[in-house]
C-alpha positions, 0 to 999 in steps of 0.5 A: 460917645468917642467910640463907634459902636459896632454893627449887629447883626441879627435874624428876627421875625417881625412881630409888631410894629408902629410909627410914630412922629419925632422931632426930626420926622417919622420914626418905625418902632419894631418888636422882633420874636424875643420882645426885643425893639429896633427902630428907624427914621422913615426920611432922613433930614433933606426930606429923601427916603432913608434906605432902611425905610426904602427897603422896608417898602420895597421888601414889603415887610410887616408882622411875620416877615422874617429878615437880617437885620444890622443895627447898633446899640446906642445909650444915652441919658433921657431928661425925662425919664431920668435914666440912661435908655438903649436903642437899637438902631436899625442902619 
């Protein structure tokens, strides 16, 4: 993509997570109040802890926390599913 995406930002409650290993390492799954889903990588490529991931941690965050979040929206074209899948990115 030429363009960058611009960051969100939003209120959520959190009401569900889950992980999940990726090519690339861990990646957090969050579903908000709405049913609206938001991921991030828990480490980042030289192995150190994302700041998302940090935070989460020392916020201690889990189901019913309540916390701004900033993100952005990505699309790309899955092989697999054989359609065009949006992510929103947690930064």
């Amino acid at each position: 993509m030429n363009e960058q995406n611009p960051i969100l930002n939003r209120q959520i409650t959190i009401e569900g997570f889950e992980t999940k290993s990726v090519k690339g390492g861990q990646m957090y799954k969050v579903t908000d109040q709405n049913n609206q889903r938001y991921s991030f990588f828990t480490t980042k490529s030289d192995g150190e802890s994302t700041q998302v991931y940090a935070q989460w941690v020392n916020m201690k965050l889990g189901q019913g926390s309540q916390v701004q979040i900033g993100f952005v929206e990505e699309t790309f074209y899955s092989e697999k599913a054989k359609k065009d899948i949006r992510t929103k990115k947690i930064i």
